[in-house]
C-alpha positions as CSV (number, residue, x, y, z in Angstrom):
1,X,73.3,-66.6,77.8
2,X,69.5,-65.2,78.4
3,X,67.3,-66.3,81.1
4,X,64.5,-69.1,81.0
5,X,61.2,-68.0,81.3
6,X,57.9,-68.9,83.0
7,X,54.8,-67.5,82.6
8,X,51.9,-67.0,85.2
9,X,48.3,-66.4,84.3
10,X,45.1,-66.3,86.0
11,X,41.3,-67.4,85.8
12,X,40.5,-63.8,87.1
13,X,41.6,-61.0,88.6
14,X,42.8,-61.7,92.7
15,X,43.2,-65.1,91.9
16,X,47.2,-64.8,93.6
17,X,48.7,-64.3,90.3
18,X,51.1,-61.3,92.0
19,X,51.4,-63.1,95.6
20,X,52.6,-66.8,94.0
21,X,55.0,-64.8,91.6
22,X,56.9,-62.9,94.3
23,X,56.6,-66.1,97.1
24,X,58.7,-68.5,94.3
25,X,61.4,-65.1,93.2
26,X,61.9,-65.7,97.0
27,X,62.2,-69.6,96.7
28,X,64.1,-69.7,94.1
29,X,66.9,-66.6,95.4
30,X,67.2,-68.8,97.9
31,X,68.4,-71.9,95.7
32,X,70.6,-69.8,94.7
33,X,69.0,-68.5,91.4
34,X,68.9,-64.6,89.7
35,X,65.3,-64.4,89.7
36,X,63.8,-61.3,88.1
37,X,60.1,-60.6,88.1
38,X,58.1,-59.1,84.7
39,X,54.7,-57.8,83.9
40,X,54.6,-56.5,80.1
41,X,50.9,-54.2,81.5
42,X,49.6,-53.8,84.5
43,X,46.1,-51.5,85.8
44,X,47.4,-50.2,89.2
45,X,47.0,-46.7,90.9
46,X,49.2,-48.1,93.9
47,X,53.0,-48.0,92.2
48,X,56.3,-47.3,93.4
49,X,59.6,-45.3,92.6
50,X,62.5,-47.3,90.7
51,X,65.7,-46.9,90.9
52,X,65.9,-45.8,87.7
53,X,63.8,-43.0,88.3
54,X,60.4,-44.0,86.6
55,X,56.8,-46.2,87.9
56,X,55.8,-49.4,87.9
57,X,53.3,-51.2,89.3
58,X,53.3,-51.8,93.5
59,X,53.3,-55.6,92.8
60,X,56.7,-55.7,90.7
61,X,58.1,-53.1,93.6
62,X,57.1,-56.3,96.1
63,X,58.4,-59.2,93.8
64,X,61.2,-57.4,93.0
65,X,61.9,-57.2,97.1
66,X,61.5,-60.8,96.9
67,X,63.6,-61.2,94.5
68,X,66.2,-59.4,96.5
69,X,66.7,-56.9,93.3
70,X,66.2,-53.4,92.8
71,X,63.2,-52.6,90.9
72,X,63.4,-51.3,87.3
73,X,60.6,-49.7,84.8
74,X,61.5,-52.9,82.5
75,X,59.7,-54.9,85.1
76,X,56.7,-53.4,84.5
77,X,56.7,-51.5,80.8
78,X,53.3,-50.7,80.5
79,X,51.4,-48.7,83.5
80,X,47.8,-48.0,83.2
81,X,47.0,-45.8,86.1
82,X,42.9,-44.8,85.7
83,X,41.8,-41.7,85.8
84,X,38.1,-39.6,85.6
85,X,36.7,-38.5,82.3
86,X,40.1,-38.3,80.2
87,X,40.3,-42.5,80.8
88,X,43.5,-43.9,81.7
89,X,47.4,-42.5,81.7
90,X,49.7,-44.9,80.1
91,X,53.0,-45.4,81.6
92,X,55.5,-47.0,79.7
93,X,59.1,-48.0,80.5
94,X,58.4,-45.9,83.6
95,X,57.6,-42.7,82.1
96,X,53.9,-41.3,80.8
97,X,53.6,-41.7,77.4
98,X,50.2,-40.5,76.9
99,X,46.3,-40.5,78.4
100,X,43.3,-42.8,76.0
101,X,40.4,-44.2,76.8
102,X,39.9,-48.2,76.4
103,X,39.0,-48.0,72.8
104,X,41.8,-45.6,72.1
105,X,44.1,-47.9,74.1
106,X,43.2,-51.1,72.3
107,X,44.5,-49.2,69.1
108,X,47.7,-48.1,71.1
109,X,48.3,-51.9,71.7
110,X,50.9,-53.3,68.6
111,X,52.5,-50.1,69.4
112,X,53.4,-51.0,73.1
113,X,54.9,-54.5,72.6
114,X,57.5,-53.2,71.1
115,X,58.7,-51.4,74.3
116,X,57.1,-54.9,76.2
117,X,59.5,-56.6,74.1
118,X,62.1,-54.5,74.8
119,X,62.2,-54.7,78.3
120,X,61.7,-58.3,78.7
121,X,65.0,-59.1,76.3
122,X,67.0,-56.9,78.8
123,X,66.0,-58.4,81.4
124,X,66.7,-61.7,80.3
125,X,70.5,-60.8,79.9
126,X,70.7,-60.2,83.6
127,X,68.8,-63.2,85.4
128,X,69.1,-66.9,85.5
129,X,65.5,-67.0,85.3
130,X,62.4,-64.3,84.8
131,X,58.9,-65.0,86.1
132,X,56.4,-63.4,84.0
133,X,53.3,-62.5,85.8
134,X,50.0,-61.9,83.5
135,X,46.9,-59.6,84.2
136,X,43.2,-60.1,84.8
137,X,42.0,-63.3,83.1
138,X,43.7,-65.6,80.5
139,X,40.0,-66.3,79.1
140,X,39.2,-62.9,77.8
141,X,39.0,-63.7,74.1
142,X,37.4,-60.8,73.7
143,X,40.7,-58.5,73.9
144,X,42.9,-60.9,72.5
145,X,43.6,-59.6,69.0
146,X,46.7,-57.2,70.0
147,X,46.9,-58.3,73.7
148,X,50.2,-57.8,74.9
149,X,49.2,-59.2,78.6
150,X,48.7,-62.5,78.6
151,X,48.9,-65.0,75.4
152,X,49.5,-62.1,73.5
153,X,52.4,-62.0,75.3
154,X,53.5,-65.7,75.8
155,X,53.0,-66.4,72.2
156,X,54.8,-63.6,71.1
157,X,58.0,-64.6,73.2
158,X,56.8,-68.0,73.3
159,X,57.4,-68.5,77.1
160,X,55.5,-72.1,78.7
161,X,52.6,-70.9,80.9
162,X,50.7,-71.7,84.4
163,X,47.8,-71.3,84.6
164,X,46.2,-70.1,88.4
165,X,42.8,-70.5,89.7
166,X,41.0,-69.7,93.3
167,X,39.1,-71.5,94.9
168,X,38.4,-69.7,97.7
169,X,35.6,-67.7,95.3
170,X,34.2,-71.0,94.1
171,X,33.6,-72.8,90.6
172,X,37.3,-73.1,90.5
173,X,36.9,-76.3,88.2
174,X,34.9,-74.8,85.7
175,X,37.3,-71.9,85.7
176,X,39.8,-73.7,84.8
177,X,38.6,-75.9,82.3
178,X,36.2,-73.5,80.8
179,X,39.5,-71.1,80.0
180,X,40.5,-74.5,78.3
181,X,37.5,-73.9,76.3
182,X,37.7,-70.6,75.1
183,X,41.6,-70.1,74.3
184,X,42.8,-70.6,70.5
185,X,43.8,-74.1,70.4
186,X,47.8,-72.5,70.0
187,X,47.0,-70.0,73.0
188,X,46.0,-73.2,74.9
189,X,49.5,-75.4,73.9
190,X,51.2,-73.0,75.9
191,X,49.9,-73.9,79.0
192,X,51.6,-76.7,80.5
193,X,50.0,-77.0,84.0
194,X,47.6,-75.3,86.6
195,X,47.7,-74.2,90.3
196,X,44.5,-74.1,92.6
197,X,44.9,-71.4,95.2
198,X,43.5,-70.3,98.2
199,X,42.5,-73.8,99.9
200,X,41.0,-74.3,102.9
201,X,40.7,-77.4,105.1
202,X,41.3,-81.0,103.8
203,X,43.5,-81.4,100.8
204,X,42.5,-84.6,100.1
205,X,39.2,-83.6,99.4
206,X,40.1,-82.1,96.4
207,X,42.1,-84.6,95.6
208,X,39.6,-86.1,93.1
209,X,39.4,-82.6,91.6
210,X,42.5,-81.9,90.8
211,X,42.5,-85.1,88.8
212,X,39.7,-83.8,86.7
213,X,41.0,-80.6,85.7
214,X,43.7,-82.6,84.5
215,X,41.8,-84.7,82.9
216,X,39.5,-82.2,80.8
217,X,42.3,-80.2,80.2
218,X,45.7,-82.3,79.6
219,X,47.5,-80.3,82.1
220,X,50.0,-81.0,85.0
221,X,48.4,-80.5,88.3
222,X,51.6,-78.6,89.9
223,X,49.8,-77.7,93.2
224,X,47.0,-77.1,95.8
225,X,47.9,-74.2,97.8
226,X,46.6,-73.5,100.7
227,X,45.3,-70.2,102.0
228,X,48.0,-68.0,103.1
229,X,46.1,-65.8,105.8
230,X,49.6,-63.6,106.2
231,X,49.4,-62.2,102.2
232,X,47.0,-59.5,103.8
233,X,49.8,-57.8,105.5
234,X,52.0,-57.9,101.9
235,X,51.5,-54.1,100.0
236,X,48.8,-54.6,97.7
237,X,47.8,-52.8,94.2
238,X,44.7,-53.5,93.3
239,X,41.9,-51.6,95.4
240,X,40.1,-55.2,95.8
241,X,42.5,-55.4,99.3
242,X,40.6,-52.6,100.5
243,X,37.3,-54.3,100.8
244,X,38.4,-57.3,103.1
245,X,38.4,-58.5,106.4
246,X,40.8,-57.1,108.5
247,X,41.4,-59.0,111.7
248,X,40.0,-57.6,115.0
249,X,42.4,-55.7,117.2
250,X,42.2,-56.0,121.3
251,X,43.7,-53.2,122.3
252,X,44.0,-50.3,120.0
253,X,45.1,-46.7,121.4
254,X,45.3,-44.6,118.2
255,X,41.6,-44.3,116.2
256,X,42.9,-42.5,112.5
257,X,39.9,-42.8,110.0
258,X,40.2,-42.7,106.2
259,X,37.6,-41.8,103.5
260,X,38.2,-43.9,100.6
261,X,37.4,-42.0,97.4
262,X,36.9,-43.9,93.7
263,X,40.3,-42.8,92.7
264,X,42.2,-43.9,95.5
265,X,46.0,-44.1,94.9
266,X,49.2,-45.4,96.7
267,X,46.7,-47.1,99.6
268,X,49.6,-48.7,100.9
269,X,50.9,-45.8,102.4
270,X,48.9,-46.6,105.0
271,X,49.8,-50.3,105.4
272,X,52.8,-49.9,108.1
273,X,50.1,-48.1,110.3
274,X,47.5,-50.6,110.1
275,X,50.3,-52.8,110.8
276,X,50.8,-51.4,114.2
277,X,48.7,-53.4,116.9
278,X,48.1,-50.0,118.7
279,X,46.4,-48.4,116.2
280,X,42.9,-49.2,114.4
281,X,42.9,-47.5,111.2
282,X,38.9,-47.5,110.3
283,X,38.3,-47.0,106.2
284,X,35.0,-44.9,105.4
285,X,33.2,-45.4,102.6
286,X,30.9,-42.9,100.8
287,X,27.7,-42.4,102.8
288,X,29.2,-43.3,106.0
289,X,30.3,-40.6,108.4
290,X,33.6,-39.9,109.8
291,X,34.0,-41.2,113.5
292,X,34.0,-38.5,116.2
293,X,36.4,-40.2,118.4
294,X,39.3,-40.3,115.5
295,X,42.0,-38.3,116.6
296,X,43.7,-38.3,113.2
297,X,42.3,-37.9,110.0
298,X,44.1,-38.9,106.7
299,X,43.3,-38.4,103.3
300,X,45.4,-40.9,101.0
301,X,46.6,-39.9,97.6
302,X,44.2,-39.9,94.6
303,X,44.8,-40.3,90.9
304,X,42.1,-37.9,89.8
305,X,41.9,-35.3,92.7
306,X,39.4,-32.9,91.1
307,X,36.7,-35.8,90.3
308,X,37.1,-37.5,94.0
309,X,37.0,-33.8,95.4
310,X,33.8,-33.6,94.0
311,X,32.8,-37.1,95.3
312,X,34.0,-35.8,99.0
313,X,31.4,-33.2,98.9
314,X,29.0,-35.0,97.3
315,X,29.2,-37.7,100.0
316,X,29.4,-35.1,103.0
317,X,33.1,-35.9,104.0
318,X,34.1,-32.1,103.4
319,X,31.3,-31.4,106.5
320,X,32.8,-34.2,108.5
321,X,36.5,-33.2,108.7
322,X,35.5,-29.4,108.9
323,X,33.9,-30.5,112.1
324,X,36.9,-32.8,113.1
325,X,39.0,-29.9,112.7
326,X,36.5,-27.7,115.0
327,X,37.0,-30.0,117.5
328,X,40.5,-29.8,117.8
329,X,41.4,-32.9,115.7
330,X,44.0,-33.4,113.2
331,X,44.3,-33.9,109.6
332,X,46.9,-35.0,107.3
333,X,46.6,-35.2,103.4
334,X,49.1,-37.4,101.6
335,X,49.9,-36.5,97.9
336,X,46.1,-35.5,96.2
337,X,44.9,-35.2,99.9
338,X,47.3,-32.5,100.4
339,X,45.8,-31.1,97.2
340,X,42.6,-31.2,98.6
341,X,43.0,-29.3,101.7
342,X,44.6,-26.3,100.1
343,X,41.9,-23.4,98.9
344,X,42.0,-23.9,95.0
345,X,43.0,-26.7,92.3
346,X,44.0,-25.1,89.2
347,X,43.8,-27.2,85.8
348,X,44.8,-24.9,82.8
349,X,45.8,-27.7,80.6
350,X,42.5,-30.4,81.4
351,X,44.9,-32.9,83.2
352,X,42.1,-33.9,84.5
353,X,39.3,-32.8,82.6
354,X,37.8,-30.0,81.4
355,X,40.3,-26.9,81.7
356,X,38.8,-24.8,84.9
357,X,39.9,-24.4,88.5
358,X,37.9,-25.5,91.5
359,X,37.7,-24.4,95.2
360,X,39.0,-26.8,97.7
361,X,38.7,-27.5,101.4
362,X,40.3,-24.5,102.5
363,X,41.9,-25.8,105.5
364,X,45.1,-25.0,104.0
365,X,46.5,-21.6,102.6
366,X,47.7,-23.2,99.5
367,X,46.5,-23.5,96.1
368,X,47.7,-26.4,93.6
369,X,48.7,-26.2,90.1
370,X,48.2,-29.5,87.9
371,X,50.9,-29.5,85.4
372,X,51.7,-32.4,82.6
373,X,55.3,-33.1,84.4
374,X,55.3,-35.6,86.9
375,X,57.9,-35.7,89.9
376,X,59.3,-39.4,90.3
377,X,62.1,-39.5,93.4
378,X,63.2,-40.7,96.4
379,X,62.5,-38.3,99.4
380,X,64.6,-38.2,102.5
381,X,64.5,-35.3,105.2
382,X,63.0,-34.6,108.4
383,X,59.4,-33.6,109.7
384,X,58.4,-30.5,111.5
385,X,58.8,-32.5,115.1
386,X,62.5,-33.5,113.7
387,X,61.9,-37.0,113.3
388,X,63.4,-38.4,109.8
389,X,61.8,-40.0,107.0
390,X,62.9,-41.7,103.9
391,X,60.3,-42.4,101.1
392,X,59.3,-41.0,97.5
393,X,57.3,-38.4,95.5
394,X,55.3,-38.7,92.7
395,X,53.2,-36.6,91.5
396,X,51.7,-34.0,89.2
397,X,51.7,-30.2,89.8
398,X,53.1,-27.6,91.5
399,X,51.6,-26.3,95.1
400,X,52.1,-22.6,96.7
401,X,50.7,-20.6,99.0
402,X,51.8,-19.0,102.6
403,X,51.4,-22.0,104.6
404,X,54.2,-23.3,102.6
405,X,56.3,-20.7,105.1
406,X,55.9,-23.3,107.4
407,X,56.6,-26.6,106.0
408,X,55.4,-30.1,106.5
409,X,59.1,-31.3,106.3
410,X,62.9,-30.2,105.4
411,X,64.0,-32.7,102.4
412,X,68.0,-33.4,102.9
413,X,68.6,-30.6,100.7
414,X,67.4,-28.6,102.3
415,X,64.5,-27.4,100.8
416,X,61.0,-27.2,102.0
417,X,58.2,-29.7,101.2
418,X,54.7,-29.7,102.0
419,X,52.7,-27.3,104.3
420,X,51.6,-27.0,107.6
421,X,48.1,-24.8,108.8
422,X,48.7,-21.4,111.5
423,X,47.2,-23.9,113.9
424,X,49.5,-26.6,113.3
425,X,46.6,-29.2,113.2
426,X,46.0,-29.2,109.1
427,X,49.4,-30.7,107.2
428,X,49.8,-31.6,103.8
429,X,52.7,-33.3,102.0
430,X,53.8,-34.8,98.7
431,X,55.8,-37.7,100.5
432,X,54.8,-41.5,100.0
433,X,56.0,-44.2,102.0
434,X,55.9,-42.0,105.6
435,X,55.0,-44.6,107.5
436,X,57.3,-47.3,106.2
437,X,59.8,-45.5,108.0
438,X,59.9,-46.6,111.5
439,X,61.4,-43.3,113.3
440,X,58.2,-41.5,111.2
441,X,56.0,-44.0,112.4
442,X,57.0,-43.9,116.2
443,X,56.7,-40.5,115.9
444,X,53.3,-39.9,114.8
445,X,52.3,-42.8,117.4
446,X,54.1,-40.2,120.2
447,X,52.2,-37.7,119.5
448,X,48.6,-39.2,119.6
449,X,50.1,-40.8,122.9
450,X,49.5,-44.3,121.9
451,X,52.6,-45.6,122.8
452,X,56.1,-46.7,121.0
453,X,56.1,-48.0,117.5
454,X,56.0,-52.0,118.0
455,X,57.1,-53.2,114.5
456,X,60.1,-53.1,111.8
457,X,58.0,-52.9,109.1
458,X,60.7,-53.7,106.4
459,X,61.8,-56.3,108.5
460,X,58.0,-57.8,108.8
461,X,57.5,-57.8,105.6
462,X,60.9,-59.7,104.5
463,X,59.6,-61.8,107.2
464,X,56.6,-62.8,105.5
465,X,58.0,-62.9,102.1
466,X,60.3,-65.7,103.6
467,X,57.3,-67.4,104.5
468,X,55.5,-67.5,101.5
469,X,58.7,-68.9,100.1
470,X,58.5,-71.8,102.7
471,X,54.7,-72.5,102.3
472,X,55.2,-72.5,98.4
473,X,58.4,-74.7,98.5
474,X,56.0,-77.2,100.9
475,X,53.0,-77.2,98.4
476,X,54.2,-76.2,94.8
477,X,56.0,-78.4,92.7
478,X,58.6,-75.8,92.1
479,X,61.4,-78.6,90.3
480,X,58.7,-79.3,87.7
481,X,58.1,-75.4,87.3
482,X,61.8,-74.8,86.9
483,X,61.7,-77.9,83.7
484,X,58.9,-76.4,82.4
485,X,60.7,-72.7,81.8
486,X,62.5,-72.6,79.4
């Protein structure tokens, strides 16, 4: 028997589409239901190992969590991970299949829903019911011939959609209604009802319009859902998180400041420090300086390293952090950043670009390699300072050099991984997920003296998961969603 199916797209981009999906996986596992979450493409630089030992996006790794399941490249068959001049890599079933630029892809499309196709049927032999979560806007008529994202997607396995708008952005009604508008009349059929997201203050002030969406639109009004402040502190994938709010901390002991580059990748490495109440984690745009008073530099992973090297210098960040390290502070480069420290970046093959090699920070005697093979697997050893870790690679190329004689870490093999500078103050490593660990995290908080670790981050973020559940169980009509699947 296969699965019954429910679709969820969006007016826009960060309208909750990935946030509502994995809140009702949780909801449902918890009536008792196989739940199993599926986007057929998703545009992501933040993505996680599966245990099948490919990529998918970081918001199927998240509602796959809520669905209490492992995640599996078939929930997520189609990566697009941007990158500089070459466009984007394209991931598929968990594996890159090539690299094309957006006209290239468009072309590539009929192609990939095959493997879309693919995945979805097996998933559909092994859950009671899959929620299928779309990507960017339903109303983009404009890249609907061959999408395989949306009602490309829904009409092709002709699963009943939701349709989601926010309105904490504003014009939420015309959103709504104007995709109504725009969608083929038989792309518009499938839609059987609408959610309004992000609501703040008086429900029954928008009472009046909820009834005219429905109205103009001949949809179910399914639910007003308010704002659910904790979703901050889920892992996000799209670089959007990075630019919000984040809420004032009292107290804070441990300064560590970040220079976010245009190609940032796997942000959410840094999630479980922010996450700490003793540490204020302070992100640095371009044309801003590095804080003096930052103990701890870190730079995150990118997904071109060459092209947001450049943007370092350009910007004056290289200046900054040689000065940090002057002053005795510390520096630790995660995945591309580790990259970046070392003295060269070699591309023979034009990974990246045009075939060359380029000089890097220096800060590290090492020089990097890019190679076409990506590494995809778990990673469990211990640190330099002994403390364990358990997390993940993934990445492209092949790093050497002396400081390599003195390694970041010791994986449980054995084998040596990363590299740490004569002076002990400049580390790189390959390792994602560091911090999620709680024995890493107390660590690092040890040694800045800023006291012990006061989180479980896994634990928090179950936590909140189970709350989402609860606040879309009290808002959602989520018996009316489960007659509309089929």
């Amino acid at each position: 028997m296969t699965a019954r199916a429910l679709m969820f797209q969006g007016t826009g981009s960060d309208v909750g589409k990935s946030l509502i999906v994995a809140g009702l996986a949780r909801a449902l596992v918890a009536r008792g239901l196989k739940v199993l979450p599926f986007k057929p493409q998703n545009m992501s630089n933040n993505a996680a190992v599966t245990a099948d030992g490919g990529e998918i996006g970081r918001a199927q790794a998240l509602q796959a969590l809520a669905a209490r399941r492992p995640p599996s490249v078939h929930m997520n068959p189609v990566l697009l991970k941007p990158q500089s001049e070459i466009g984007a890599q394209v991931v598929v079933q968990g594996r890159v299949y090539s690299t094309a630029k957006a006209a290239d892809y468009q072309r590539l499309k009929p192609e990939l829903m095959l493997f879309v196709q693919d995945s979805f049927a097996q998933l559909k032999q092994e859950a009671d019911i899959v929620l299928v979560e779309g990507a960017g806007s339903a109303s983009e008529a404009n890249l609907r011939a061959n999408d395989i994202a949306n009602m490309g997607f829904a009409r092709a396995a002709d699963v009943p959609v939701v349709l989601i708008g926010d309105i904490d952005r504003g014009g939420v009604i015309a959103s709504l209604v104007g995709t109504k508008v725009v969608l083929a009349p038989e792309d518009a059929a499938l839609i059987e009802g609408f959610l309004v997201n992000k609501f703040r203050g008086d429900p029954a002030l928008f009472a009046a319009g909820m009834a005219q969406i429905a109205e103009a639109t001949g949809w179910q009004p399914l639910g007003l859902i308010p704002f659910f402040p904790e979703a901050r502190s889920l892992p996000a994938e799209d670089a959007l998180a990075l630019d919000g709010a984040r809420p004032e901390k009292s107290a804070t002991r441990l300064k560590i400041s970040v220079p976010i580059l245009p190609h940032i990748a796997n942000f959410d490495d840094l999630d479980p420090l922010d996450a700490e109440p003793a540490v204020g984690l302070v992100r640095v745009r371009p044309g801003e300086a590095l804080p003096g008073d930052a103990p701890l530099v870190i730079l995150p992973g990118s997904k071109a390293t060459i092209s947001d090297l450049a943007v370092l210098r350009d910007t004056g960040f290289d200046i900054d952090i040689a000065a940090h390290v002057r002053r005795g502070g510390t520096v630790l480069g995660l995945c591309g950043g580790y990259q970046m420290l070392g003295r060269t970046i070699h591309d023979p093959a034009g990974i990246e670009g045009p075939p060359g090699t380029v000089p890097g920070l220096g800060l590290l005697d090492v020089e990097t390699t890019l190679t076409g093979d990506k590494r995809l697997e778990p990673a469990m050893g211990a640190t330099f300072d002994g403390a364990p870790f358990s997390g993940y690679e993934m990445h492209m190329g092949v790093t050497a050099g002396p400081d390599r004689a003195c390694p970041f870490a010791r994986l449980a093999d054995g084998s040596p991984e990363g590299a740490l500078s004569q002076s002990g103050r400049v580390m790189g490593t390959y390792v994602h997920g560091l911090f999620a660990d709680d024995r890493q995290r107390a660590g690092w908080l040890a040694r800045f003296a800023a006291g012990p670790a006061r989180i479980s981050y896994e634990s928090a973020v179950d936590a909140i998961l189970d709350r989402l559940a609860a606040h879309l169980e009290a808002h959602v009509d989520v018996d009316r969603l489960l007659t509309i699947s089929r």
